[in-house]
Biopython code that builds the backbone (N, CA, C, O; Angstrom):
import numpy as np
from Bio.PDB.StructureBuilder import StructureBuilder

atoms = [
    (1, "UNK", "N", (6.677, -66.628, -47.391)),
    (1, "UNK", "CA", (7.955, -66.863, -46.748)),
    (1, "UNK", "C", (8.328, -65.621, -45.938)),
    (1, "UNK", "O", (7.923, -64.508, -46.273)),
    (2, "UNK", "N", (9.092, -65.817, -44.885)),
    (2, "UNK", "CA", (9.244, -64.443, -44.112)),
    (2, "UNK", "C", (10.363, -64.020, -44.952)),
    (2, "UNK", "O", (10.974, -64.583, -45.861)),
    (3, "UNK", "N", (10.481, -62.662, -44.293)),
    (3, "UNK", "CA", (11.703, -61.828, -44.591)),
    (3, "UNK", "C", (12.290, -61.395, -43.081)),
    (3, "UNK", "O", (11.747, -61.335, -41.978)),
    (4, "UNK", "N", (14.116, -61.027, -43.703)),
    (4, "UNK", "CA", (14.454, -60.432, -42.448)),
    (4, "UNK", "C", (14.909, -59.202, -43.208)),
    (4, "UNK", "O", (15.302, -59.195, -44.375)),
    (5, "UNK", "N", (14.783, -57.936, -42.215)),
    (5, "UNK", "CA", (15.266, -56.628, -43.319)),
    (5, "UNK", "C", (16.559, -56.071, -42.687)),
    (5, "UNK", "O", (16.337, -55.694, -41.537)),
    (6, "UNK", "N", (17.577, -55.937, -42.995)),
    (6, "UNK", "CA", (18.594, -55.232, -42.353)),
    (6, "UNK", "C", (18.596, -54.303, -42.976)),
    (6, "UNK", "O", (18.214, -54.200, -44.142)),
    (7, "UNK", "N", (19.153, -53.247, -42.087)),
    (7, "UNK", "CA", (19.256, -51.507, -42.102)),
    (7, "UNK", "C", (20.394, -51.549, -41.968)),
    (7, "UNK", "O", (20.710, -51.750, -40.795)),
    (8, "UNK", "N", (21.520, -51.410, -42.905)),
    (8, "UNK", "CA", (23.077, -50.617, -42.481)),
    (8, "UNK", "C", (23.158, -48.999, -41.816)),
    (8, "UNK", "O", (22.342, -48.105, -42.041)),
    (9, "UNK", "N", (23.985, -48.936, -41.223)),
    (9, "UNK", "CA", (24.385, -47.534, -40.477)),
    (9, "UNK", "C", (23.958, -46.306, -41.479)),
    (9, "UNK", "O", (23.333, -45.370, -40.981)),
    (10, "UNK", "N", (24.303, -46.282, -42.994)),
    (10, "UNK", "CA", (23.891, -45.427, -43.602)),
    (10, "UNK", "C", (22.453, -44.928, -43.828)),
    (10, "UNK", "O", (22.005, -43.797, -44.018)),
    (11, "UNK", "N", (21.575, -46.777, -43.702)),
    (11, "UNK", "CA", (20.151, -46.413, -43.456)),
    (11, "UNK", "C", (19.734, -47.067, -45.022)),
    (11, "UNK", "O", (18.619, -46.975, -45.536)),
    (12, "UNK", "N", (20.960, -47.756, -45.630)),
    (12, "UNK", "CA", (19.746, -48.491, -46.867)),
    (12, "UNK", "C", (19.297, -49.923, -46.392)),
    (12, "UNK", "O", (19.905, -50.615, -45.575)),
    (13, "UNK", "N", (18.440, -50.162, -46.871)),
    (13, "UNK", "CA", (17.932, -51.474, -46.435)),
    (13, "UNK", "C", (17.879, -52.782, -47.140)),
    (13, "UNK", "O", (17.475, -52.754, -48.302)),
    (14, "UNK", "N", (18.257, -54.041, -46.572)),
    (14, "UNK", "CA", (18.076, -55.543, -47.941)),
    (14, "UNK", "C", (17.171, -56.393, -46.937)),
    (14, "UNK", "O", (17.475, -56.744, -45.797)),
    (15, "UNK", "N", (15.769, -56.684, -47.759)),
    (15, "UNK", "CA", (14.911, -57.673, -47.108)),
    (15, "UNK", "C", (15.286, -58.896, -48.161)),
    (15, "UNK", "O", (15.310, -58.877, -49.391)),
    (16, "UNK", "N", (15.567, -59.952, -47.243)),
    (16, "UNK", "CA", (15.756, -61.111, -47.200)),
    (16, "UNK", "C", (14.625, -61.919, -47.610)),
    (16, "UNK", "O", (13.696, -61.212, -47.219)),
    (17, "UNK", "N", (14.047, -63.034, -48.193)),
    (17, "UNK", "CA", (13.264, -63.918, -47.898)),
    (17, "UNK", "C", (14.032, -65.278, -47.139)),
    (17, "UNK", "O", (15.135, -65.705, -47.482)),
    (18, "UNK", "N", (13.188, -65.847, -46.034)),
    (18, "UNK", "CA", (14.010, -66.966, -45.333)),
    (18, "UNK", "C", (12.785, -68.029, -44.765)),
    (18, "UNK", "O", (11.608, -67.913, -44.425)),
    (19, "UNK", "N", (13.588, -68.914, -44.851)),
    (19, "UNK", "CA", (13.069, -69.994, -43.724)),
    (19, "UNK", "C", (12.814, -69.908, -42.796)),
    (19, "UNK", "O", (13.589, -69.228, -42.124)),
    (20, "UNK", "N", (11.325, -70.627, -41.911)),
    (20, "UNK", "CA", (11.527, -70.567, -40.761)),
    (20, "UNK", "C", (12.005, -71.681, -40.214)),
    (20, "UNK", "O", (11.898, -72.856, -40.567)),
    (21, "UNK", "N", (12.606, -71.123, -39.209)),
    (21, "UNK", "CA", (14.255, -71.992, -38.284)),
    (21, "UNK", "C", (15.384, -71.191, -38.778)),
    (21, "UNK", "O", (16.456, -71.280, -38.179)),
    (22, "UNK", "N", (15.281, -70.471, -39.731)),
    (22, "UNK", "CA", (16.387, -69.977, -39.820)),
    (22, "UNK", "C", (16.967, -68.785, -38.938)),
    (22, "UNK", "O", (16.200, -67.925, -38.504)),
    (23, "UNK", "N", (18.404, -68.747, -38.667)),
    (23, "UNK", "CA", (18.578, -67.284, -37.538)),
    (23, "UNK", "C", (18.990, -66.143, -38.646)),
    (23, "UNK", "O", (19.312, -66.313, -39.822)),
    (24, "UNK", "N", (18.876, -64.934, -37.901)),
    (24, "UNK", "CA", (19.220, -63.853, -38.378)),
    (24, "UNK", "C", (20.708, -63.750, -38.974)),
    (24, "UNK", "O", (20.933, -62.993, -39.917)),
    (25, "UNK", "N", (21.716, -64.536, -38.393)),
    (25, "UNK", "CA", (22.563, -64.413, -38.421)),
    (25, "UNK", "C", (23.186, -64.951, -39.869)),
    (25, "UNK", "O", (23.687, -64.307, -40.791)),
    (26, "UNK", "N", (22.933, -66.551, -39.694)),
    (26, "UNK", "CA", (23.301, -67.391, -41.252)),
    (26, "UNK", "C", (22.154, -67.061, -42.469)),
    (26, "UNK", "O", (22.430, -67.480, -43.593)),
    (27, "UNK", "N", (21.374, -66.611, -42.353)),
    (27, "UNK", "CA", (20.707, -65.625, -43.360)),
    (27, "UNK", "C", (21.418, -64.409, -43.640)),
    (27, "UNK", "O", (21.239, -64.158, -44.831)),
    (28, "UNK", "N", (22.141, -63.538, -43.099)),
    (28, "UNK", "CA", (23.065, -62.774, -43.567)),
    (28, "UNK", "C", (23.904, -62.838, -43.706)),
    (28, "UNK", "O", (24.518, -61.796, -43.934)),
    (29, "UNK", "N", (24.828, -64.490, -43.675)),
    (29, "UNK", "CA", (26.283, -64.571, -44.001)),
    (29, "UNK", "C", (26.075, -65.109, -45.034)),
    (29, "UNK", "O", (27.021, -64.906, -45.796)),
    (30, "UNK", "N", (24.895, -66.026, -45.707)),
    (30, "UNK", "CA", (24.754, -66.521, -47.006)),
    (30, "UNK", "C", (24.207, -65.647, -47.948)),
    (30, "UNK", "O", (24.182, -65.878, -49.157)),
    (31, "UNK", "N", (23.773, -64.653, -47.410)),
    (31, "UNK", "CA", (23.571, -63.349, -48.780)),
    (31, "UNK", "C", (24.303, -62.520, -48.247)),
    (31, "UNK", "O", (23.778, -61.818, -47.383)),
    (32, "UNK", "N", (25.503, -62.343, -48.509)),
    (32, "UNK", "CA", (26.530, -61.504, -48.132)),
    (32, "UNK", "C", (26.224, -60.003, -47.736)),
    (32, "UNK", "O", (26.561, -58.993, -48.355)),
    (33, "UNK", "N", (25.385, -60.111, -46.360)),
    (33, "UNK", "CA", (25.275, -59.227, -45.955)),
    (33, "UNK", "C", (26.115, -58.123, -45.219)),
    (33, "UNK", "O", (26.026, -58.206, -43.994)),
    (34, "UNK", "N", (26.801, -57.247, -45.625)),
    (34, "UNK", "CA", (27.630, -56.754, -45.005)),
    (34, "UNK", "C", (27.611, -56.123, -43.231)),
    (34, "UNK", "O", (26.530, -55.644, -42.888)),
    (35, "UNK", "N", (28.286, -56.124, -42.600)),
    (35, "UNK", "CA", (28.540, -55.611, -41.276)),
    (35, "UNK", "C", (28.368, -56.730, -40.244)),
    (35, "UNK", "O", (28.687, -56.574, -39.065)),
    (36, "UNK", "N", (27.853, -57.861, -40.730)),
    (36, "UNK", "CA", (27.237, -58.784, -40.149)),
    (36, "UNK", "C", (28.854, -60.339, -39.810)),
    (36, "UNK", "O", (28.762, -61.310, -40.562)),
    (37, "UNK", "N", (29.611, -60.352, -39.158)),
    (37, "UNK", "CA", (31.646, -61.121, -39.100)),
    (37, "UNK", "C", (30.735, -62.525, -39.074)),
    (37, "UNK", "O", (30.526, -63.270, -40.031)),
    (38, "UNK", "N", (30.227, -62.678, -37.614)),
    (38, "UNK", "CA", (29.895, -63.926, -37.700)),
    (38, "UNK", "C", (31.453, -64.675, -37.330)),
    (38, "UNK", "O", (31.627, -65.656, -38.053)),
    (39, "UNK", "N", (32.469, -64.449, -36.479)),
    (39, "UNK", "CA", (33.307, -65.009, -36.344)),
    (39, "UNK", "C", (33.394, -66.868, -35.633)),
    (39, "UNK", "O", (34.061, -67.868, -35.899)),
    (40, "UNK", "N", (32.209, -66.485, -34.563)),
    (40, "UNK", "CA", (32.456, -67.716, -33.995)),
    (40, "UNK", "C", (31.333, -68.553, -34.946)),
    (40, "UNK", "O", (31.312, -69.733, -34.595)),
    (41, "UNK", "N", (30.643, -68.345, -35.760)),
    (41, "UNK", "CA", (29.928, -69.723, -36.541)),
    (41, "UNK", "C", (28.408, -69.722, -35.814)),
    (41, "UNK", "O", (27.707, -70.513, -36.444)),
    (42, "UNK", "N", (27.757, -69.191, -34.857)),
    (42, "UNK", "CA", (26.461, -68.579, -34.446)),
    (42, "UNK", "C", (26.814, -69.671, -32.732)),
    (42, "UNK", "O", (26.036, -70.569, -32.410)),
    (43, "UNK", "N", (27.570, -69.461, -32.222)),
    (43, "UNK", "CA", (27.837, -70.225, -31.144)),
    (43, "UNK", "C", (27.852, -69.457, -29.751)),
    (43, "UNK", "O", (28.475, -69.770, -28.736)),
    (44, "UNK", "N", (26.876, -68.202, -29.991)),
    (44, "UNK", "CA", (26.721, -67.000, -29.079)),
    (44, "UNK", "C", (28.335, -66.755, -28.389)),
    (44, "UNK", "O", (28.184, -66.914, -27.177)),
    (45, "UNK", "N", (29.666, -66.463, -28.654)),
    (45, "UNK", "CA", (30.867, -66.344, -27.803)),
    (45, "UNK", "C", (31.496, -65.362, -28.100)),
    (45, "UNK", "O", (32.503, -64.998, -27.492)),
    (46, "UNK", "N", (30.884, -64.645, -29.310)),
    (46, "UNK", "CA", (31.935, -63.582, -30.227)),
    (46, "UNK", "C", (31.336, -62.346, -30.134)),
    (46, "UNK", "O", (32.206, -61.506, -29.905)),
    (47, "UNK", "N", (30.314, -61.894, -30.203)),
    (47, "UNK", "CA", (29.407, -60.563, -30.305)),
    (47, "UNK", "C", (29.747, -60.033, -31.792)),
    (47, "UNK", "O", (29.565, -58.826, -31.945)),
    (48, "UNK", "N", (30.170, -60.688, -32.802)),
    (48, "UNK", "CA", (30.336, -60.315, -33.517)),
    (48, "UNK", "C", (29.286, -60.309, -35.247)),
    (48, "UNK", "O", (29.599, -60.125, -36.423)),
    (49, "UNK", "N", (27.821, -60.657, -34.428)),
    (49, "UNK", "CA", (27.053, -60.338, -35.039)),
    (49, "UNK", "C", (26.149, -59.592, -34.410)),
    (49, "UNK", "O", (24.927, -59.574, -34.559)),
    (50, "UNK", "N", (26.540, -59.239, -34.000)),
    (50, "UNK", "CA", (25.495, -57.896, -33.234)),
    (50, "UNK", "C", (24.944, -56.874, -33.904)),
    (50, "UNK", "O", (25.437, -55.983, -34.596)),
    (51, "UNK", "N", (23.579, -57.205, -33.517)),
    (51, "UNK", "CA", (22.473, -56.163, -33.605)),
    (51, "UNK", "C", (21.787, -55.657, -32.678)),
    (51, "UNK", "O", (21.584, -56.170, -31.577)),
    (52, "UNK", "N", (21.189, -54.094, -33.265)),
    (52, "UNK", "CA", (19.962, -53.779, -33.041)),
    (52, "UNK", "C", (18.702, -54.239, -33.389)),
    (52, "UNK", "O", (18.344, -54.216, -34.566)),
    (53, "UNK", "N", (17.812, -54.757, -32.287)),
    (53, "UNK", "CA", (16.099, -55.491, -33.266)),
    (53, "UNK", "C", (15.416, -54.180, -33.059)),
    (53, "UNK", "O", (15.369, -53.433, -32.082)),
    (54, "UNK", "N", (14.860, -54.108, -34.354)),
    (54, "UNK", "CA", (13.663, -53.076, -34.463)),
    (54, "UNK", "C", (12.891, -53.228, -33.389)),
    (54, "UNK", "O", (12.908, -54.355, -32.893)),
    (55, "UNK", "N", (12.120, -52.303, -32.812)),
    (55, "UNK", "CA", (11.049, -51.948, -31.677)),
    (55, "UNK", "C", (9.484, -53.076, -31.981)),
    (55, "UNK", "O", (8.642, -53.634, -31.279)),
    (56, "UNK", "N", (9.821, -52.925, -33.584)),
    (56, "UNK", "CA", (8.500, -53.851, -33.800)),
    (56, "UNK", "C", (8.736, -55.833, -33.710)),
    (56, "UNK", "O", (7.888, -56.715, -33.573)),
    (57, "UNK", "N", (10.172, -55.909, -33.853)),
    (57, "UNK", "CA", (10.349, -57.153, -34.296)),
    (57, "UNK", "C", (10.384, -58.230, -32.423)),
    (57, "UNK", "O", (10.386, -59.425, -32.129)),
    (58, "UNK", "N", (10.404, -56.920, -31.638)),
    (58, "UNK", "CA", (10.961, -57.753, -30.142)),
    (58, "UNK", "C", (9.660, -58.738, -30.072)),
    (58, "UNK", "O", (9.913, -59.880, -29.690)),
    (59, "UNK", "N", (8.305, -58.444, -30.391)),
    (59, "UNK", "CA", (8.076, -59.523, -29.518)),
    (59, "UNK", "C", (7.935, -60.454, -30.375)),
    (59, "UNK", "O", (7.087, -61.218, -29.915)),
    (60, "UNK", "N", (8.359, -60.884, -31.551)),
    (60, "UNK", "CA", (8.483, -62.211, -32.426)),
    (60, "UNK", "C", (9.421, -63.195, -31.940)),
    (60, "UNK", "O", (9.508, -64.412, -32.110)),
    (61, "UNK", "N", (10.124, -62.325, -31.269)),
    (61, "UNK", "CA", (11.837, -63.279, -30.520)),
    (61, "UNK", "C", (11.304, -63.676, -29.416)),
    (61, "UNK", "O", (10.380, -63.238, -28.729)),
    (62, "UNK", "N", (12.175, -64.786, -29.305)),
    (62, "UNK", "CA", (12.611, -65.403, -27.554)),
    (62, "UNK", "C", (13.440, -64.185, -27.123)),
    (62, "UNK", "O", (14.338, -63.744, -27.842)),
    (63, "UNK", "N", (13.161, -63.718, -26.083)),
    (63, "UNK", "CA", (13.559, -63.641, -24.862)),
    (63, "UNK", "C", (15.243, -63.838, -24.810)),
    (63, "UNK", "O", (15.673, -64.972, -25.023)),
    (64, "UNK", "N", (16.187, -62.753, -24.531)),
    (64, "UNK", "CA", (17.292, -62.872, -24.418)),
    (64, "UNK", "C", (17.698, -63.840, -23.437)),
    (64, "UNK", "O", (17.166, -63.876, -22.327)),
    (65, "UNK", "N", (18.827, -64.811, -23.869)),
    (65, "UNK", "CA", (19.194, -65.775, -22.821)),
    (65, "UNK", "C", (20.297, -65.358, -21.932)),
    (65, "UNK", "O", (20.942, -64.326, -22.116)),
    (66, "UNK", "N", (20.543, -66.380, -20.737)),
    (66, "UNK", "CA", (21.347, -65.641, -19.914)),
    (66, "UNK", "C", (23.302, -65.722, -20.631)),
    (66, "UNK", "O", (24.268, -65.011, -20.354)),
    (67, "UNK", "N", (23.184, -66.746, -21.454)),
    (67, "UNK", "CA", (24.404, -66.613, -22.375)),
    (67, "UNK", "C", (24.725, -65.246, -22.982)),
    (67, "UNK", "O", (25.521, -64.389, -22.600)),
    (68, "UNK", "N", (23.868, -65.272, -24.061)),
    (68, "UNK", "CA", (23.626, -63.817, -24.987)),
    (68, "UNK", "C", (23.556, -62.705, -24.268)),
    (68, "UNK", "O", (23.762, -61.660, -24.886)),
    (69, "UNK", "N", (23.232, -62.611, -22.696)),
    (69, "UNK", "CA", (23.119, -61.098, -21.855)),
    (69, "UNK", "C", (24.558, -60.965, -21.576)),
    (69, "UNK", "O", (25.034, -59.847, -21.377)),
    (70, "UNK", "N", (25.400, -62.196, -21.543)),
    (70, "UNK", "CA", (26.747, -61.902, -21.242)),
    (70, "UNK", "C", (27.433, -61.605, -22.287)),
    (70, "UNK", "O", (28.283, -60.752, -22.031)),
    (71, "UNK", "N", (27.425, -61.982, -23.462)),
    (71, "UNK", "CA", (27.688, -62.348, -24.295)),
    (71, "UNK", "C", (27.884, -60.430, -24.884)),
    (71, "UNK", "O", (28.964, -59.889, -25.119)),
    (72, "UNK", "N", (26.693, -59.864, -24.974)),
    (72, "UNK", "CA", (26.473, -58.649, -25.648)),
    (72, "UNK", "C", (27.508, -57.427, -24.609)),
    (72, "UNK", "O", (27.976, -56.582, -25.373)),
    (73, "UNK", "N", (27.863, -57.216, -23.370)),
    (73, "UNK", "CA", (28.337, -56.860, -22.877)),
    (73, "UNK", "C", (29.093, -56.294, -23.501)),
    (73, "UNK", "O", (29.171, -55.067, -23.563)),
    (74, "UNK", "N", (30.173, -57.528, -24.398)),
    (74, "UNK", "CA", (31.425, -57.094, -24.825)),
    (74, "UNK", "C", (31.316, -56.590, -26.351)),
    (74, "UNK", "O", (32.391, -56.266, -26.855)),
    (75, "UNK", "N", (29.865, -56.451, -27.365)),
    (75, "UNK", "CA", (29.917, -55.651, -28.069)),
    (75, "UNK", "C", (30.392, -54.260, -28.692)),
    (75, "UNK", "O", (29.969, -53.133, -28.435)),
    (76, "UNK", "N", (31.394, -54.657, -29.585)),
    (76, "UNK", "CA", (32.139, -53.772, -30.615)),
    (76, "UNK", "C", (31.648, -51.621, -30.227)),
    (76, "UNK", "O", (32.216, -50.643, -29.740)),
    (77, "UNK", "N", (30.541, -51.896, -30.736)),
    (77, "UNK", "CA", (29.300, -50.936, -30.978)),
    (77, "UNK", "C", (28.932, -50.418, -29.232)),
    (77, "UNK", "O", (28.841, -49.253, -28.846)),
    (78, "UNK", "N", (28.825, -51.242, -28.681)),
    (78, "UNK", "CA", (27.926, -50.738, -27.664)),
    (78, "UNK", "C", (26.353, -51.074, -27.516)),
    (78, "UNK", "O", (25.388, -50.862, -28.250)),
    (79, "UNK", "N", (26.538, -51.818, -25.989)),
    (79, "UNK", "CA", (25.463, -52.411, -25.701)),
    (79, "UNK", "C", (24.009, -51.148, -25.649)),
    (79, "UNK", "O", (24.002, -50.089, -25.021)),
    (80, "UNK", "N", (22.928, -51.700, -26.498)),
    (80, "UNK", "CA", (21.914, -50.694, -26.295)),
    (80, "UNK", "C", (20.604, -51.259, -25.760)),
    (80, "UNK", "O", (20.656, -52.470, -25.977)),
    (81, "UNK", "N", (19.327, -50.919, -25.098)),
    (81, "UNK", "CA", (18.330, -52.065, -24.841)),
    (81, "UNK", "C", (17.812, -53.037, -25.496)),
    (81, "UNK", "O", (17.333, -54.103, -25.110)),
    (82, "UNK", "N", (17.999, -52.400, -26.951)),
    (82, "UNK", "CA", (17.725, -53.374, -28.084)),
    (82, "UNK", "C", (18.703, -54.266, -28.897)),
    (82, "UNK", "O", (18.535, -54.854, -29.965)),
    (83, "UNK", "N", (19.888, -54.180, -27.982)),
    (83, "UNK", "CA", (20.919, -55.283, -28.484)),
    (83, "UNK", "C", (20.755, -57.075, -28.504)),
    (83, "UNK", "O", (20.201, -57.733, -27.623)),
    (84, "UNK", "N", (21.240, -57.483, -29.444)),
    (84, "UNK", "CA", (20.790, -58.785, -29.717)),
    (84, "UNK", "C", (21.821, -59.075, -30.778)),
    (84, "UNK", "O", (22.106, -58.453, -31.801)),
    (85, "UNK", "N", (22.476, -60.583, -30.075)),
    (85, "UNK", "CA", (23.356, -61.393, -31.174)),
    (85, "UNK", "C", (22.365, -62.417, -32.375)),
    (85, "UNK", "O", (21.820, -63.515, -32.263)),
    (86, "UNK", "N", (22.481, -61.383, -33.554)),
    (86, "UNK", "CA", (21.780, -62.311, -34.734)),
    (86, "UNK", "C", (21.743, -63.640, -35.092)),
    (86, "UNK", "O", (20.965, -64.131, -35.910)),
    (87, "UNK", "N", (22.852, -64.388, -34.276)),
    (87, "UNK", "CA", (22.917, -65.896, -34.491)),
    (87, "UNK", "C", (21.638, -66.696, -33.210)),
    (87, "UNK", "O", (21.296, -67.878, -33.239)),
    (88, "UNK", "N", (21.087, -65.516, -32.076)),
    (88, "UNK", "CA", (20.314, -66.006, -31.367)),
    (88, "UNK", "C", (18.782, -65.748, -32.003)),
    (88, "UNK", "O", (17.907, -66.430, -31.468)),
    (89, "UNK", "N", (18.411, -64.980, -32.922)),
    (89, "UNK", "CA", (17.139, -64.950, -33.375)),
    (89, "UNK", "C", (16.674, -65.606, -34.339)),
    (89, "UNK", "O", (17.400, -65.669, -35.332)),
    (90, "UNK", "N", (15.604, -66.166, -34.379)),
    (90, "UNK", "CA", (15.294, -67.371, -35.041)),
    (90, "UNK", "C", (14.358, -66.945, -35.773)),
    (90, "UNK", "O", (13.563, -66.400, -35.008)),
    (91, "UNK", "N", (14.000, -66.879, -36.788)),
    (91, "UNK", "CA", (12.490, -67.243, -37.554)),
    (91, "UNK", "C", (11.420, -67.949, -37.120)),
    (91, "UNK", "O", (10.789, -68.403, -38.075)),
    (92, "UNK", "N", (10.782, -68.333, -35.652)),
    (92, "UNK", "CA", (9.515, -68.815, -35.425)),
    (92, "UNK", "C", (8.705, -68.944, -36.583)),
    (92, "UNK", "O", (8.446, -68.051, -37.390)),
    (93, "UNK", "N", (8.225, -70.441, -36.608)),
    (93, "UNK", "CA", (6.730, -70.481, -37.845)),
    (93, "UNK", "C", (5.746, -69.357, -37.494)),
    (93, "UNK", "O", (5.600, -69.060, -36.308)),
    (94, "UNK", "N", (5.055, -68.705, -38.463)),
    (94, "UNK", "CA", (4.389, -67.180, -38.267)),
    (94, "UNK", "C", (4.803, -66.609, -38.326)),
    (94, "UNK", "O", (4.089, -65.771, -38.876)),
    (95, "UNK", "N", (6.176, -66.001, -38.062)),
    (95, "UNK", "CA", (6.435, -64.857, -37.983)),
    (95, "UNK", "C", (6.519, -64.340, -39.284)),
    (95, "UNK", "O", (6.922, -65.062, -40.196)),
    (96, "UNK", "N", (6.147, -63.038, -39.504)),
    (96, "UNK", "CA", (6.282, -62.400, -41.201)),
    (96, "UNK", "C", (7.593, -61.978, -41.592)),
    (96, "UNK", "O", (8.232, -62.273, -42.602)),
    (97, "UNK", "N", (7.958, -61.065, -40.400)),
    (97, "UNK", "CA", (8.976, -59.749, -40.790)),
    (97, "UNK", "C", (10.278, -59.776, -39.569)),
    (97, "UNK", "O", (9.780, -59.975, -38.461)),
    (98, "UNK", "N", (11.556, -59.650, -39.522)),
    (98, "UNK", "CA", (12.154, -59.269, -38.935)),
    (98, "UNK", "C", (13.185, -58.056, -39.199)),
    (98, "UNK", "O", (13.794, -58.000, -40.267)),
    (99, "UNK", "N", (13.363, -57.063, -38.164)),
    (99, "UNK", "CA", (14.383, -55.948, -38.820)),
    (99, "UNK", "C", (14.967, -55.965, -38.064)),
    (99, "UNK", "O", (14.557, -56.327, -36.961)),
    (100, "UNK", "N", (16.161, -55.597, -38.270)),
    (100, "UNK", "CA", (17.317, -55.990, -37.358)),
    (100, "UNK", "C", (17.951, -54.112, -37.891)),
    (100, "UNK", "O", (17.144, -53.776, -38.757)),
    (101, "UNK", "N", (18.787, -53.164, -37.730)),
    (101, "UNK", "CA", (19.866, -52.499, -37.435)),
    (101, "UNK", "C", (21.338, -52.965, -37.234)),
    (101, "UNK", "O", (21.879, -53.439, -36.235)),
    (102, "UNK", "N", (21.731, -52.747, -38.228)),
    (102, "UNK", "CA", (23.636, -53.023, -38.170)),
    (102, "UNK", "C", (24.309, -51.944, -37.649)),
    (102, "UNK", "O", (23.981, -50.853, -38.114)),
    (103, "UNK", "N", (25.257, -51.963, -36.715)),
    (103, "UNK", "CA", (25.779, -51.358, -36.140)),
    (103, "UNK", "C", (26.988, -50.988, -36.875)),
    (103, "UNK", "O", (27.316, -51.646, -37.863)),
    (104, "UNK", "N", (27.747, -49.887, -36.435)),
    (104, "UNK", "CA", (28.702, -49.042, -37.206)),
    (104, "UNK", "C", (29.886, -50.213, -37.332)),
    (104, "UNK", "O", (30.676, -50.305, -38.272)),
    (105, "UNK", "N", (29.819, -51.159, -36.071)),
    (105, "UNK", "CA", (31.588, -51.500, -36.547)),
    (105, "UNK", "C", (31.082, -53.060, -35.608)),
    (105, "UNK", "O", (30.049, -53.161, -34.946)),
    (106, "UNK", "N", (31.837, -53.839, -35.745)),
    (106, "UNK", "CA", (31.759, -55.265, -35.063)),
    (106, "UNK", "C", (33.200, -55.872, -34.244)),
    (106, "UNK", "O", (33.137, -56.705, -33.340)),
    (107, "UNK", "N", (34.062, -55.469, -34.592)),
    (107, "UNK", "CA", (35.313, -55.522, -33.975)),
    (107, "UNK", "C", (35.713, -54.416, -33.667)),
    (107, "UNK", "O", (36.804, -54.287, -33.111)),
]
sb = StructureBuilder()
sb.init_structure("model")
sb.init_model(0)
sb.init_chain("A")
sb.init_seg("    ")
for serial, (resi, resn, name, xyz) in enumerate(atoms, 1):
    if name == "N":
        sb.init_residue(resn, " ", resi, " ")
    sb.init_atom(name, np.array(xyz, "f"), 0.0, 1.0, " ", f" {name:<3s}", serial, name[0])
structure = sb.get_structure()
């Protein structure tokens, strides 16, 4: 089963086991992952699951959409090259591992 690993700001880490189809996002609101609001319900409009993807995890993902490029703009944290709303990354069948980075603040 894959895992997704989040890194909080302090730098400890919780790997997940998940489904694939599942997003980054409702995998960390059902194991109460902290830093992770999730306000709008994974409907890309809120930035309020925003992450950093690890350097290793980019090429497991789709491709930022032109929603989500607008979308991250208005991130809490601050947009970085590796910004990405967790409700847009998916678990592809194959994939092993995803790491994601939580950012200091979301609102």
């Amino acid at each position: 089963m894959p895992q997704i690993t989040y890194v909080q700001p302090d730098g400890a880490r919780r790997s997940i086991a998940a489904a694939p189809g599942a997003t980054v996002m409702l995998t960390a609101v059902s194991n109460n992952i902290p830093g992770i609001v999730a306000e709008c319900g994974g409907a890309a409009m809120c930035a309020t699951c925003h992450v950093y993807l690890d350097e290793a995890s980019q090429a497991v993902v789709a491709p930022v959409s032109e929603v989500e490029n607008e979308m991250l703009d208005s991130a809490a944290s601050g947009r970085r090259e590796n910004s990405r709303l967790s409700c847009q990354l998916v678990l592809e069948p194959g994939v092993e591992e995803i790491v994601v980075h939580i950012p200091s603040h979301q609102v």
